[in-house]
C-alpha positions as CSV (number, residue, x, y, z in Angstrom):
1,X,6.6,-19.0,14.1
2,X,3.5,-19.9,16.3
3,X,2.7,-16.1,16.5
4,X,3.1,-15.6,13.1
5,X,-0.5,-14.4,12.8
6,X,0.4,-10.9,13.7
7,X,-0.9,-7.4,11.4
8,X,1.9,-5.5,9.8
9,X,3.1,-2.5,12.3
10,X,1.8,0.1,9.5
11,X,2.7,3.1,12.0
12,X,6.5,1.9,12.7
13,X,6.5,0.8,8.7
14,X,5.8,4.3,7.9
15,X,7.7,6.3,10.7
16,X,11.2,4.3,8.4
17,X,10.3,6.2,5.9
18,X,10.9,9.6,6.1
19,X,9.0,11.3,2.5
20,X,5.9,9.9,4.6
21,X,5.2,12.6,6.7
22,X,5.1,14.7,3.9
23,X,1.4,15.5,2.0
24,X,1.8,13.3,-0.7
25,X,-0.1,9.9,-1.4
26,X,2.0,7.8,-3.3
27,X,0.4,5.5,-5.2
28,X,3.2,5.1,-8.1
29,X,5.7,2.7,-6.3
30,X,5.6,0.7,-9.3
31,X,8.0,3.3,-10.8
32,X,10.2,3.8,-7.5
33,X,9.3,3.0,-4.0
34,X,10.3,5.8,-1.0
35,X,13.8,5.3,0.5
36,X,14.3,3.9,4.0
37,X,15.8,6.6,6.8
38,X,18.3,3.7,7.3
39,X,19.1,3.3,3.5
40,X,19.9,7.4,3.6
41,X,21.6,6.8,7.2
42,X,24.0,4.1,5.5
43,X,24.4,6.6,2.1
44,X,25.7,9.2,4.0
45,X,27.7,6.8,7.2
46,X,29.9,5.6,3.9
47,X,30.3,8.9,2.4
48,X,31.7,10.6,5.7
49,X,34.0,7.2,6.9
50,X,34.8,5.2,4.5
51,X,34.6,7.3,0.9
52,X,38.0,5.8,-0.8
53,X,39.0,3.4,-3.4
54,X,38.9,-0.3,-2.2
55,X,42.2,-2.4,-2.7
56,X,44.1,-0.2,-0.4
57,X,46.5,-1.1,2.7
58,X,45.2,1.2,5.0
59,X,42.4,1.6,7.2
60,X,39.9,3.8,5.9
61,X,40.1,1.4,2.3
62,X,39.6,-1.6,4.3
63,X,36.6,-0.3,5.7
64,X,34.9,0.9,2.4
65,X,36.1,-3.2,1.1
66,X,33.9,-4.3,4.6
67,X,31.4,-2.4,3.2
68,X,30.9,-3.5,-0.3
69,X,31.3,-7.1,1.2
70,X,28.3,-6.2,3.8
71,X,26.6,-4.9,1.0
72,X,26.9,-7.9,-1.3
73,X,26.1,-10.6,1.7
74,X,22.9,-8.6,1.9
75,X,21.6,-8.8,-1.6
76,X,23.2,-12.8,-1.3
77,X,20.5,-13.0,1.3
78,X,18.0,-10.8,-0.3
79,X,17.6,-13.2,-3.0
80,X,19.0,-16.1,-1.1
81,X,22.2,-17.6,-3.4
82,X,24.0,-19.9,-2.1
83,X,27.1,-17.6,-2.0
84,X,28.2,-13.7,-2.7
85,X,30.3,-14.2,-5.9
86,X,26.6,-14.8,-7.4
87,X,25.4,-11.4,-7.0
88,X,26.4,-9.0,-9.7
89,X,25.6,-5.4,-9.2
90,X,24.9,-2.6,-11.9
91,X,23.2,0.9,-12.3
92,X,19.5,-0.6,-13.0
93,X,18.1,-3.7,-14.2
94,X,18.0,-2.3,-17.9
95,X,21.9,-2.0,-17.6
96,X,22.5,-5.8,-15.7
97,X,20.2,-7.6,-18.6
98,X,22.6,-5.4,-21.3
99,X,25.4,-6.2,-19.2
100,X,24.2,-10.1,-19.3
101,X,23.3,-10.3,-22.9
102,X,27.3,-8.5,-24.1
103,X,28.5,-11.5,-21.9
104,X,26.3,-14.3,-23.2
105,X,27.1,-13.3,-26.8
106,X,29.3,-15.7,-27.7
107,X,27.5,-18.6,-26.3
108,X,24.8,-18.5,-29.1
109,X,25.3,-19.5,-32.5
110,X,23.0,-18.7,-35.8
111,X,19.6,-20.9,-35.4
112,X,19.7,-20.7,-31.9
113,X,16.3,-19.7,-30.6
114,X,15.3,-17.4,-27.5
115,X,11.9,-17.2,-26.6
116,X,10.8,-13.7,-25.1
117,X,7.4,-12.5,-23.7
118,X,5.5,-9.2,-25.1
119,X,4.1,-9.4,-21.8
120,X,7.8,-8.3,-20.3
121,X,8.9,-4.5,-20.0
122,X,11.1,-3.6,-22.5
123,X,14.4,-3.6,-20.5
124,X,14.1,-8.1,-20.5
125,X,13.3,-8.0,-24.4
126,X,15.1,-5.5,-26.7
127,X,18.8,-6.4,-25.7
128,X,18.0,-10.3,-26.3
129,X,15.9,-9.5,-29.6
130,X,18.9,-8.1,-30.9
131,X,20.7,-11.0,-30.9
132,X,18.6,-12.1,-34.0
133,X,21.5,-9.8,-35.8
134,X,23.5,-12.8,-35.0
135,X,21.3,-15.2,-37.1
136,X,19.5,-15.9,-33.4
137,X,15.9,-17.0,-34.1
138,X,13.2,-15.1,-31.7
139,X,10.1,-17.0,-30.8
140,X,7.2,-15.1,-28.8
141,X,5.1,-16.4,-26.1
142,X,2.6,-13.8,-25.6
143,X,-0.3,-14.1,-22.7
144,X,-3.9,-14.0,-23.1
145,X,-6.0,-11.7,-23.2
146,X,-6.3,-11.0,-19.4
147,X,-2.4,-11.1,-18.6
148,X,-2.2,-15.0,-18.2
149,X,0.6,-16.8,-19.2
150,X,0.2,-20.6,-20.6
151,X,2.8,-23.2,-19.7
152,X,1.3,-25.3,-22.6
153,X,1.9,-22.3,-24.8
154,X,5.7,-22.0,-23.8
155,X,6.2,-26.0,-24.0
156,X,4.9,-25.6,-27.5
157,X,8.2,-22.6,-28.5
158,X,10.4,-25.1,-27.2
159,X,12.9,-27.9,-28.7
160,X,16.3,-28.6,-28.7
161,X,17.2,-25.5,-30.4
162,X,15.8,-23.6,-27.6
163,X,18.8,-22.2,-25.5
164,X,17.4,-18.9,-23.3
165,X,13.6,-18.0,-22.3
166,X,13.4,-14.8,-20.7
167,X,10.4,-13.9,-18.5
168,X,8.7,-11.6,-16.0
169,X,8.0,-12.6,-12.8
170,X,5.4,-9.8,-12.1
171,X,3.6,-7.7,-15.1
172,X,4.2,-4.5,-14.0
173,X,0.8,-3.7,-15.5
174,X,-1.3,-6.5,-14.7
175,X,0.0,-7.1,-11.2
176,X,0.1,-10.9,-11.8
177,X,2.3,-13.3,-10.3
178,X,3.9,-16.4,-12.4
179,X,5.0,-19.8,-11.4
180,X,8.6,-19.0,-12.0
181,X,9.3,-22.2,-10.3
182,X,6.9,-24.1,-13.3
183,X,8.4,-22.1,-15.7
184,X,12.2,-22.6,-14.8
185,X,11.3,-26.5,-14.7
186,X,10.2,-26.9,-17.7
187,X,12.8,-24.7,-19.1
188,X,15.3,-26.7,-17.9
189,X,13.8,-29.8,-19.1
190,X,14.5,-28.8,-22.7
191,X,17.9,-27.9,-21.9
192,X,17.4,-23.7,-21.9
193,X,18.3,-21.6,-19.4
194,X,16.1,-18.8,-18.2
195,X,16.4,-15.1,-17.0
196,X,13.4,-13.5,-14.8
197,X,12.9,-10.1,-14.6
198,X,11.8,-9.7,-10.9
199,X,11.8,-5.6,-10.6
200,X,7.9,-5.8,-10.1
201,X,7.6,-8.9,-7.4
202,X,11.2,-7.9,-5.4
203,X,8.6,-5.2,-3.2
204,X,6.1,-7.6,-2.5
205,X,7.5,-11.1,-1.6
206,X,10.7,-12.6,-0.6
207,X,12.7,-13.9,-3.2
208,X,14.3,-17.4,-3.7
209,X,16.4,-17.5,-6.3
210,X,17.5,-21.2,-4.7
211,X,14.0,-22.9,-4.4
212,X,12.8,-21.8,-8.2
213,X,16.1,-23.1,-9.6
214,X,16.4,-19.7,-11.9
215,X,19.6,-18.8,-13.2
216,X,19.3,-15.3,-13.5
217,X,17.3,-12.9,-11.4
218,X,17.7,-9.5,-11.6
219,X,15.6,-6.5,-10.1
220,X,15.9,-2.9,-9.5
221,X,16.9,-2.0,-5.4
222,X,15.4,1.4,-5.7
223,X,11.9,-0.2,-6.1
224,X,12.3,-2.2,-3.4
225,X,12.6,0.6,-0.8
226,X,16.2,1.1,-1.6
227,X,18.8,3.9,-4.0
228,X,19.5,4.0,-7.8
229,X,21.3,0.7,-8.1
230,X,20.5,-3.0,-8.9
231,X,21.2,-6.6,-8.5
232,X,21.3,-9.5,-10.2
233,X,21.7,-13.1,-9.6
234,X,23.3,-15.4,-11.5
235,X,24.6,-19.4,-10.9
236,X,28.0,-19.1,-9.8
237,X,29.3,-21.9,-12.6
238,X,26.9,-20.4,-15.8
239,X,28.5,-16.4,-14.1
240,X,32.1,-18.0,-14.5
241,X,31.4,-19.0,-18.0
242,X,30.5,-15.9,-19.2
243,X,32.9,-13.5,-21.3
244,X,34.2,-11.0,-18.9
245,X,33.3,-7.0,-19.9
246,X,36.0,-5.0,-17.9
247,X,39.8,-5.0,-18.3
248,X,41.7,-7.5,-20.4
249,X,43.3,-8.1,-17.2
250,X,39.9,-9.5,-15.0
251,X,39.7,-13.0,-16.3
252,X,36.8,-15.1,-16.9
253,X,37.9,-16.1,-13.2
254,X,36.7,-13.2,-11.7
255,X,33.8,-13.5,-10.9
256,X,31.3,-11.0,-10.2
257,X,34.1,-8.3,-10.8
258,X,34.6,-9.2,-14.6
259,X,31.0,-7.9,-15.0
260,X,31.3,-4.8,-13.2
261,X,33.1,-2.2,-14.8
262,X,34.4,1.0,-13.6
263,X,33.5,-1.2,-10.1
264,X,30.3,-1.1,-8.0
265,X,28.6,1.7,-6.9
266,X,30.1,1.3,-3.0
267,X,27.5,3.9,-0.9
268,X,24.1,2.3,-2.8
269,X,24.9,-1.3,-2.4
270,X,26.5,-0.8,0.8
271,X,23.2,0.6,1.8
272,X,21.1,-2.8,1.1
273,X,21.9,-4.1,4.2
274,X,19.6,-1.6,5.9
275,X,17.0,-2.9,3.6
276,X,17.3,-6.4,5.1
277,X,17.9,-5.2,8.1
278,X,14.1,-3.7,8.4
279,X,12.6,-6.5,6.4
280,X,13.8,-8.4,9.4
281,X,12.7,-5.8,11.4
282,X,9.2,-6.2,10.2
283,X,9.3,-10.1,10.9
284,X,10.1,-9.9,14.1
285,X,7.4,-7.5,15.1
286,X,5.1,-10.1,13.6
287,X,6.4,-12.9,15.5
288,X,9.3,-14.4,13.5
289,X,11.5,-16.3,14.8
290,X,15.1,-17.5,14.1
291,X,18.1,-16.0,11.5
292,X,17.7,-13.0,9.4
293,X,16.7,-14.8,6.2
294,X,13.7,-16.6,8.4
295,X,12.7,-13.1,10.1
296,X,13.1,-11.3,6.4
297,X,10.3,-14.0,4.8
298,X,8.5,-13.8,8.2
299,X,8.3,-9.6,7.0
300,X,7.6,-10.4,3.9
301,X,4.4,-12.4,5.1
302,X,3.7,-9.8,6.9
303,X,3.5,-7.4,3.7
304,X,1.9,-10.0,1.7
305,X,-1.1,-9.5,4.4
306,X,-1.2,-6.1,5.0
307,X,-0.9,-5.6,0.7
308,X,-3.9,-8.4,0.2
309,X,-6.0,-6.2,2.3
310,X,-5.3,-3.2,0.1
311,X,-5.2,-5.1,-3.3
312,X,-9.2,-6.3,-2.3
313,X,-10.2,-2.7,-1.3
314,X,-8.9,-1.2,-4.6
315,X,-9.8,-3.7,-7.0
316,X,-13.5,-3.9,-5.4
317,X,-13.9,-0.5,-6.3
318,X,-12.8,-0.3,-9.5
319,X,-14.7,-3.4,-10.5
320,X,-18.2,-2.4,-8.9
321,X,-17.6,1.1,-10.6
322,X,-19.5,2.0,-13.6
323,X,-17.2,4.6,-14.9
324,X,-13.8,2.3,-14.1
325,X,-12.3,-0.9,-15.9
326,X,-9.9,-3.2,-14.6
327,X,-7.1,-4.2,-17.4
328,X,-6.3,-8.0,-16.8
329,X,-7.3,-10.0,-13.8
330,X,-9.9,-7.7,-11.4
331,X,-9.6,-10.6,-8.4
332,X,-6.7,-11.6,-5.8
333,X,-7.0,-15.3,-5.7
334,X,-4.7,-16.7,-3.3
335,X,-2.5,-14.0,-3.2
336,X,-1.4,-14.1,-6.6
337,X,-2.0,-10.7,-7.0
338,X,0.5,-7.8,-6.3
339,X,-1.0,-4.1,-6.0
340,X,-0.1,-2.8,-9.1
341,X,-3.2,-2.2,-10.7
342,X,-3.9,-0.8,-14.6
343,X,-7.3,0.6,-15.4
344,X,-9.1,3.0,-17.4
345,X,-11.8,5.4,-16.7
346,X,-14.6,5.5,-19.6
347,X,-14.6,8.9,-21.3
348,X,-11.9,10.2,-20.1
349,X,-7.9,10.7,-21.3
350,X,-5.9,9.4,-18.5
351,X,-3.4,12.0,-19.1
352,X,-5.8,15.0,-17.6
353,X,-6.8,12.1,-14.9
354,X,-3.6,12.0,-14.0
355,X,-3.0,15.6,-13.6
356,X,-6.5,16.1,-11.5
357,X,-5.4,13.4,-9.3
358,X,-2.3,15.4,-8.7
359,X,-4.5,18.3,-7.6
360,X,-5.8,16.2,-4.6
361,X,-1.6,15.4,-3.9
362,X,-2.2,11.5,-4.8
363,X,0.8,10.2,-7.2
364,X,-0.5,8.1,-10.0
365,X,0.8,7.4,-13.4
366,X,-0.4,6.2,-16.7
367,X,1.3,5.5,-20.2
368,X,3.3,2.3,-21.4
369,X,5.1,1.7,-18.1
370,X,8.1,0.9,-20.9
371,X,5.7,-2.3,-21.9
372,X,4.6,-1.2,-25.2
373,X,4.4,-4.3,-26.8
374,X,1.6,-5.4,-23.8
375,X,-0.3,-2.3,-24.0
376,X,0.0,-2.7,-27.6
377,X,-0.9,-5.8,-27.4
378,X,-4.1,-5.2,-25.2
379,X,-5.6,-2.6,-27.4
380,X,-4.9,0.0,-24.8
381,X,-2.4,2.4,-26.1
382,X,-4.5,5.1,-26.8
383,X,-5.7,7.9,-24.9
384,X,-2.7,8.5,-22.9
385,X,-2.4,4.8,-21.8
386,X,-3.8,3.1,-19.0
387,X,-3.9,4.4,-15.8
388,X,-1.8,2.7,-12.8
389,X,-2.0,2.4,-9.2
390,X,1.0,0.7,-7.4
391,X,0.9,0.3,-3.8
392,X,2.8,-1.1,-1.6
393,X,3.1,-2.2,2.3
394,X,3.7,1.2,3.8
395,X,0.2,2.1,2.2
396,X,-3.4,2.5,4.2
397,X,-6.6,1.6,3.8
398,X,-7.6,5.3,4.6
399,X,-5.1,6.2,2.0
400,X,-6.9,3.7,-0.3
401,X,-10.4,5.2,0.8
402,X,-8.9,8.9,0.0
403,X,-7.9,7.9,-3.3
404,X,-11.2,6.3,-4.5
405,X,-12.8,9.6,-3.3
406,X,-10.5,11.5,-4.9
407,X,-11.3,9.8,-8.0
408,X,-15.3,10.0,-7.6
409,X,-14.9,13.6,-7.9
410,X,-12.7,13.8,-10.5
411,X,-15.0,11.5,-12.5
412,X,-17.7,14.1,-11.3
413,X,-15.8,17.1,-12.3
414,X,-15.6,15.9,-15.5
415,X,-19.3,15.2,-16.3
């Protein structure tokens, strides 16, 4: 990958997506990236040719089973697991981690512990705090006050009683990036296991579920330019061991089907392979080389360039501003920075910034981001919230430019 040096091809990345030509700015993608033409293409091929029941003897079934199959290979090397059977799919990631904690019930037993992080959106916290019910003991590892997270503050939560620590991998406030490989380590090292929550990171840089040694990883596919559906990883020997969830008749054998009832959602997932299918695309245009997991992390270098560029424009802004703050970290050092970026503007509710923002057709969002206990935990949940801006690849500098503008005047306006 010699050539490897090559910009992100923003005009093709933006002619996949259809939404784009339209007059909005979107600078929410945080709470749903826009859908690929190919992802809509593959929606709609499966509807039309192959929309019956798998299991079936004839042709049409067989070719809705192919699909489901292509579908599960291309989350396998998405997140690249060493096999399908690991890849579990669900309705969103709030539904897989419910779906994970039902099956891991049984493995805990009263005095257990499970460390969770206030720093996590709500969907990898509430089912596993529930388990204190069970006589499961919570522990909290909570980050600083700029976002951080402390690998001497975990080691300190953890002992032989420790059995599950469940983390982010990206704040989907702060926009920070943790060493999940760190983390898992020393997880393991006391015996645990741990479950990541990678919704927030899944858009921005290639996954590796096989390199960090996680065993679970889960994320939402219509965040990552994708439909309503999500995936999750899971160890193919710790998936086999949990209880299964659908008829008395899938054993604990079955794996992933046991943890897929009322089956998978065939159209959506079948539709994933487009979204490797441009990732790829993207590395190849930047000079990748070699099979489609190599071309997909030679795209996602690609994005991590073109997204750096953005990250520095925005956050260089919003730090020199007077009238702006930066909640958490206001620098990109060494990329460990995604562009999701929370901030306030001094005197003002972001609520009506939010709807003047709108005015000049540039999507924003502020509130909780369904991570209370962080924004409750930074001191900023009043006055509607903070305010977010989440970009992603298929974003511009001039788009960037437009929406710092934008905001001047509504900062004027409002003197």
């Amino acid at each position: 990958m010699d050539d490897l040096n090559r910009p992100l091809e923003l005009v093709w990345a933006q002619s996949q997506f259809p939404s784009l030509a339209g007059p909005w700015t979107f600078f929410d993608n945080a709470g749903g990236s826009q859908t690929l033409r190919g992802v809509v293409d593959r929606i709609s091929e499966f509807l039309i040719e192959r929309n019956v029941q798998i299991g079936g003897s004839y042709e049409i079934s067989q070719k809705a089973a192919e699909a489901l199959r292509a579908g599960r290979g291309a989350a396998q090397t998405l997140m690249n697991a060493e096999r399908p059977e690991e890849i579990v799919f669900g309705h969103s990631t709030s539904v897989l981690v419910m779906t994970l904690a039902a099956a891991m019930r049984r493995q805990f037993s009263p005095g257990d512990e499970v460390v969770l992080c206030r720093a996590d959106h709500e969907s990898n916290i509430g089912h596993w705090e529930r388990l204190s019910e069970f006589g499961v003991v919570i522990r909290w590892w909570d980050p600083d006050a700029t976002g951080r997270l402390s690998l001497a503050d975990l080691e300190a939560l953890l002992n032989d009683k420790t059995r599950l620590v469940c983390v982010h991998h990206v704040s989907n406030i702060l926009g920070l990036i943790n060493p999940i490989a760190d983390i898992a380590e020393l997880v393991h090292r006391y015996g645990a296991k741990i479950v990541v929550d990678g919704v927030a990171y899944a858009p921005h840089r290639a996954i590796d579920v096989r390199a960090w040694d996680v065993d679970y990883y889960i994320f939402s596919i219509y965040k990552c330019y994708g439909a309503h559906t999500a995936v999750m990883y899971g160890k193919y020997d710790l998936l086999a061991e949990l209880d299964g969830l659908y008829h008395y008749f899938y054993g604990k054998e079955m794996v992933p089907g046991k943890l897929e009832p009322g089956n998978a959602n065939y159209e959506l997932n079948y539709a994933i392979t487009a979204i490797v299918e441009y990732l790829a695309e993207l590395g190849r245009r930047a000079g990748g080389t070699g099979d489609t997991r190599a071309l997909l992390e030679a795209g996602y270098q690609a994005i991590t360039a073109q997204e750096d560029v953005l990250t520095t424009r925005l956050l260089s802004y919003l730090d020199a501003n007077p009238k702006t703050r930066v909640i958490g970290v206001p620098l990109n050092e060494n990329s460990r920075r995604v562009p999701t970026i929370a901030f306030r503007i001094d005197g003002m509710n972001s609520k009506d910034v939010c709807a003047a923002m709108d005015r000049h057709h540039i999507a924003i969002r502020h509130g909780d981001f369904h991570s209370r206990r962080l924004v409750e935990l930074l001191g900023e949940i009043g006055d509607g919230g903070p305010l977010r801006a989440s970009l992603v690849h298929y974003n511009s500098l001039e788009q960037v430019d437009r929406f710092t503008a934008a905001l001047d005047a509504v900062v004027k306006d409002a003197a």
